[in-house]
C-alpha positions as CSV (number, residue, x, y, z in Angstrom):
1,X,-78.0,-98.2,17.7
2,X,-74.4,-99.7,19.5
3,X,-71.6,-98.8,17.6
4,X,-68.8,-101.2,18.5
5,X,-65.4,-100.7,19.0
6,X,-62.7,-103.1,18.0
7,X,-63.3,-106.6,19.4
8,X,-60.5,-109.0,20.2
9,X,-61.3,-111.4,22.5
10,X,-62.0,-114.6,20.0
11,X,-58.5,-116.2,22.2
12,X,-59.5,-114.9,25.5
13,X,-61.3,-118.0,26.5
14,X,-63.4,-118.6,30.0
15,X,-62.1,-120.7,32.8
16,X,-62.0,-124.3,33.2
17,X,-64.2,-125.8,35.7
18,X,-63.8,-130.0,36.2
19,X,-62.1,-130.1,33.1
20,X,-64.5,-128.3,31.0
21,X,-64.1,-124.6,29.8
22,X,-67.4,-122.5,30.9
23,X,-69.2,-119.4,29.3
24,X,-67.4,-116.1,30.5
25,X,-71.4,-114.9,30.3
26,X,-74.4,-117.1,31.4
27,X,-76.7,-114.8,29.6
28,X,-77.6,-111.8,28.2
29,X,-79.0,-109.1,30.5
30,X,-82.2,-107.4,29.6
31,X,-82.5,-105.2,26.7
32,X,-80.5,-104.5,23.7
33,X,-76.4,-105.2,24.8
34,X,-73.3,-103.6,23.6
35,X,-71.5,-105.0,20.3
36,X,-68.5,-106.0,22.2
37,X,-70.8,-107.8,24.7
38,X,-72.6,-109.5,22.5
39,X,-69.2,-110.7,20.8
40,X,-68.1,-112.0,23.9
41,X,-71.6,-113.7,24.4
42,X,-71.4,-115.2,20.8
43,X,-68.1,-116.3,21.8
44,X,-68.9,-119.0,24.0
45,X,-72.1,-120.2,22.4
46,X,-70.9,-124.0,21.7
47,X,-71.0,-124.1,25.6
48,X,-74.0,-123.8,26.6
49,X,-75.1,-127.1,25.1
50,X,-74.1,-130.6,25.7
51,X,-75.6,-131.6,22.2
52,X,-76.8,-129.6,18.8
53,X,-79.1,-130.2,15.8
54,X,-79.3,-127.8,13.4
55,X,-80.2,-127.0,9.8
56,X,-79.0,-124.3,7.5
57,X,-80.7,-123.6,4.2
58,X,-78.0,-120.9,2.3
59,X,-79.2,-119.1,-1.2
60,X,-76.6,-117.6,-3.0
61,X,-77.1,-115.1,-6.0
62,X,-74.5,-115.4,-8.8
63,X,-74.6,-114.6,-12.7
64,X,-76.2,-118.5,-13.0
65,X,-78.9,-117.5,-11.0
66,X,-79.9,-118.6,-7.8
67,X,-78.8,-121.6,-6.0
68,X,-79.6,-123.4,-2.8
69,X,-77.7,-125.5,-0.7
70,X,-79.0,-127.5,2.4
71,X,-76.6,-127.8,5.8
72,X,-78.0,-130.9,8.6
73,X,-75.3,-130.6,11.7
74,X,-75.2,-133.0,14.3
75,X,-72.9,-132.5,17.0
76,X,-71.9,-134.1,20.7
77,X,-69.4,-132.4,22.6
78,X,-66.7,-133.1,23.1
79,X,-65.8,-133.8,19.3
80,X,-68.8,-135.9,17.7
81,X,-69.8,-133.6,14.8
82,X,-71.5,-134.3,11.1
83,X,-72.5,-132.3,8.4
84,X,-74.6,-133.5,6.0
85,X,-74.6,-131.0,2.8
86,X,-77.6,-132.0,0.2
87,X,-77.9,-130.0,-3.5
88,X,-81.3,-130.5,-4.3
89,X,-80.8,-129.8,-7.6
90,X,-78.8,-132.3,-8.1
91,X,-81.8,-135.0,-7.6
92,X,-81.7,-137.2,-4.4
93,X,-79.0,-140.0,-5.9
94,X,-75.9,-138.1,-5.9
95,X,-77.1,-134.7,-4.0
96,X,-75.1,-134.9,-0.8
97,X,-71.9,-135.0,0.3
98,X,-71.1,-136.1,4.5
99,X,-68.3,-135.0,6.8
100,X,-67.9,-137.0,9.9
101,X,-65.3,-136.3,13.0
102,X,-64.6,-138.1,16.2
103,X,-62.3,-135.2,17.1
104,X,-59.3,-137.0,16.0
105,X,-60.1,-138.2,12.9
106,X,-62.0,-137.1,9.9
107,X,-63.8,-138.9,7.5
108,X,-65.8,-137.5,4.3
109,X,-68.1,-139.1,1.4
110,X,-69.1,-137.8,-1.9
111,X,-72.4,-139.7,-3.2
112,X,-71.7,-137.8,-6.6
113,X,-68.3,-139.7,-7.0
114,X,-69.0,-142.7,-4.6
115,X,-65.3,-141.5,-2.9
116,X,-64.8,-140.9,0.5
117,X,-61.3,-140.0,2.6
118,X,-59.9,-140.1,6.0
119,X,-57.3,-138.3,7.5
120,X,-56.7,-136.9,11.1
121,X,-58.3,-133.6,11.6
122,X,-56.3,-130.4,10.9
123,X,-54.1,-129.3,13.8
124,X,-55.0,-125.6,14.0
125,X,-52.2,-123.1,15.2
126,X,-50.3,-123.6,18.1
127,X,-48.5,-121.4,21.1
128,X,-51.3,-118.4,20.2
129,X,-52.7,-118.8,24.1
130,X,-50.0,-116.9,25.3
131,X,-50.9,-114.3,27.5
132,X,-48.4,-112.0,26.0
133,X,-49.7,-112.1,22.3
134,X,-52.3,-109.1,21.1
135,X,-55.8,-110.6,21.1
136,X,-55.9,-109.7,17.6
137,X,-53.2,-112.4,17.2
138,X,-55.3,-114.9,19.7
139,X,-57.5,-117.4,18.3
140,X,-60.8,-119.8,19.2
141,X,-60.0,-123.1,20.0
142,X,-63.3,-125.5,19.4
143,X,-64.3,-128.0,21.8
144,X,-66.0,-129.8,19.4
145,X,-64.7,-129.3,15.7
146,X,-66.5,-128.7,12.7
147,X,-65.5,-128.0,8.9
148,X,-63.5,-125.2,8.9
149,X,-64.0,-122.1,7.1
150,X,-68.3,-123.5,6.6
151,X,-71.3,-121.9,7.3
152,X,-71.8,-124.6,10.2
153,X,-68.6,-123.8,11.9
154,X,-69.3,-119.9,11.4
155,X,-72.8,-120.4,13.1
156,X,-71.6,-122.5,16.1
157,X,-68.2,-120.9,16.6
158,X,-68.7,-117.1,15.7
159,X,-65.6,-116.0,17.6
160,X,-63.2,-115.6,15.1
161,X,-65.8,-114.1,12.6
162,X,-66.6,-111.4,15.0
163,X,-63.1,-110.9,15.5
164,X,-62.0,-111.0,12.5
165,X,-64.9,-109.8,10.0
166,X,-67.2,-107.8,11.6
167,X,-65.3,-106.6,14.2
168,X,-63.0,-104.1,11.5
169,X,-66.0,-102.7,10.0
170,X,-68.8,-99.8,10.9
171,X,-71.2,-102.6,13.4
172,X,-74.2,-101.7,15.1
173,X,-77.3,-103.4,16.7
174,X,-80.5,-102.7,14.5
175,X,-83.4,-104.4,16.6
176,X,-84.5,-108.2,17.6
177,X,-86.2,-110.7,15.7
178,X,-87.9,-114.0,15.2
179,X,-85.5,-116.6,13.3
180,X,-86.5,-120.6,13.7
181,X,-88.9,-119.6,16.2
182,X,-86.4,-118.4,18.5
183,X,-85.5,-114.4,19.9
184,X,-82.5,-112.9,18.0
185,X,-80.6,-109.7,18.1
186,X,-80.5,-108.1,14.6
187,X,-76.1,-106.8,13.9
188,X,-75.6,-104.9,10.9
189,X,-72.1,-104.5,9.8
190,X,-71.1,-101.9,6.9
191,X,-67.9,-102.5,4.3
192,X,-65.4,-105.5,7.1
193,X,-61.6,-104.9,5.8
194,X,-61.6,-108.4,6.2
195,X,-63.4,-110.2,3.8
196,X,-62.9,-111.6,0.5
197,X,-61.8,-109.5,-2.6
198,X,-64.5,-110.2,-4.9
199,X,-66.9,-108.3,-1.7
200,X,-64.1,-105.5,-0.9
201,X,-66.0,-103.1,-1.9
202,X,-67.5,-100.1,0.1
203,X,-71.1,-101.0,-0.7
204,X,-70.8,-104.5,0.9
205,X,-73.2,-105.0,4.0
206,X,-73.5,-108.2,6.4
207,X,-76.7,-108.7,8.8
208,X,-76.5,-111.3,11.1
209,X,-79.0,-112.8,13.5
210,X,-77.9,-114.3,16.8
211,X,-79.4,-116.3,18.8
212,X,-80.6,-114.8,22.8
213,X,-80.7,-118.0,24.7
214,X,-77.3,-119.5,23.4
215,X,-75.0,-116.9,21.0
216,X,-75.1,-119.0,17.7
217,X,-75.7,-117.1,14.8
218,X,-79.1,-117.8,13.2
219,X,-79.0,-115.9,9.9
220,X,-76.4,-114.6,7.7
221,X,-77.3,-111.7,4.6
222,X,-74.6,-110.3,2.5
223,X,-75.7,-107.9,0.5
224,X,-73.5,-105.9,-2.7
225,X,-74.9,-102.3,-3.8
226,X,-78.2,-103.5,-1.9
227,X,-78.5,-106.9,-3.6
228,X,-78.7,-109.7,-1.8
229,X,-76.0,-112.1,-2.8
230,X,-75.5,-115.1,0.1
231,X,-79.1,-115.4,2.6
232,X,-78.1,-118.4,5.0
233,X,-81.1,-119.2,7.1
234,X,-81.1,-121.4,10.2
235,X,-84.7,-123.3,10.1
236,X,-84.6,-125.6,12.4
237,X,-82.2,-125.2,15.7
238,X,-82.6,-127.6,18.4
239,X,-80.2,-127.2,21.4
240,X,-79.8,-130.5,23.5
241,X,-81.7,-132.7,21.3
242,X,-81.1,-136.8,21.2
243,X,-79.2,-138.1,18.9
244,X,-78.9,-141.5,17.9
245,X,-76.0,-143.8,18.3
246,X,-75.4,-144.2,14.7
247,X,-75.2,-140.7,13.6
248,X,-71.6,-140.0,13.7
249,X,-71.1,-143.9,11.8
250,X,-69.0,-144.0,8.9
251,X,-70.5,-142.8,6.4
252,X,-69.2,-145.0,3.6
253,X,-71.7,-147.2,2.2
254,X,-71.2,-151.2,1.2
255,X,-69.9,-150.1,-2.7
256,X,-68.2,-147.1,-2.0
257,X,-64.7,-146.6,-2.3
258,X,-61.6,-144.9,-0.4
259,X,-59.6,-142.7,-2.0
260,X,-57.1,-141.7,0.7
């Protein structure tokens, strides 16, 4: 067990190296690591591909029962991304809904409304590099931007959730595992402060899984009292994989129409 203690180096970003920013740590040395080198590890995990393909299969737990929500992510650095999201309850006609980014613009697509929008992506805050500033107050800039606040952006950039989630509760290392084939290290984290209300409560616990070669996260359990209520399950990750051309197309079909 590695009992962490406070992690705030989400801002404290590694040196650039012909133009391109480079992972502070090349890999993990042998064994179980620290919490807060781990963190710094995770940190820098969209860097240490050139290309991603991933899916994400989340169940969440709710009075309604169970539902299940499928994630595809395509991305390219620097700034391709897509993220296809399918209900499969919903039947295949009007299951999914796209987001698309070329790192200056986005553009979405509802097949349940036939609607899709563009607008430039979301500037995120500015002057928080300063050298001066806490790292508490520091924050991860992307090099290849995905929907904020998802489980895809949470997977691929994990530096502010460690920072900001898992790094103000009780965290430890529990063990290794085998998620999607690949070697993770098992992180339990008892009762964050920061986390929404409906889970602030003293019996909430988050597991994570995270990836050994590259520092994405793999799996995410949240669990309430010791229910499970949110399992997100990376099942298929594929690091440096070809993509096609026409992935990160418009995704606006022929009859659809714009709403902004």
């Amino acid at each position: 067990m590695s009992t962490n203690r406070s992690w705030d180096r989400a801002g404290a970003l590694g040196v650039a190296t012909s133009g391109r920013r480079r992972a502070e740590l090349v890999a993990l040395t042998a064994g179980i690591p620290s919490v807060s080198e781990l963190f710094t590890f995770m940190r820098d995990a969209e860097l240490r591909f050139e290309t991603l393909r991933m899916r994400i299969e989340e169940r969440t737990m709710t009075a309604r029962g169970e539902h299940l929500a499928v994630m595809d992510v395509a991305l390219r650095h620097e700034g391709d991304a897509r993220v296809t999201t399918t209900d499969p309850s919903r039947g295949p006609a009007d299951s999914y809904e796209v987001w698309v980014s070329d790192g200056a613009v986005v553009r979405t697509y509802s097949a349940a409304h036939r609607l899709s929008t563009t607008r430039p992506i979301r500037n995120r805050p500015r002057g928080l590099a300063d050298k001066d500033f806490p790292g508490a107050s520091r924050v991860y800039e992307p090099l290849t931007a995905l929907p904020m606040e998802s489980l895809p952006d949470t997977f691929v950039h994990p530096a502010g959730y460690c920072q900001n989630v898992l790094a103000t509760g009780r965290t430890w290392i529990s063990g290794t595992e085998i998620v999607a084939g690949r070697e993770t290290i098992v992180v339990e984290c008892d009762h964050p402060r920061s986390t929404e209300l409906a889970a602030d409560r003293p019996d909430f616990h988050i597991q994570i899984a995270v990836d050994r070669a590259d520092g994405a996260i793999l799996r995410l359990i949240e669990t309430i009292g010791g229910g499970v209520t949110r399992h997100a399950e990376v099942v298929s990750f594929e690091p440096d994989a070809p993509l096609a051309a026409f992935v990160f197309e418009d995704p606006l079909p022929t009859d659809g129409a714009t709403l902004y």
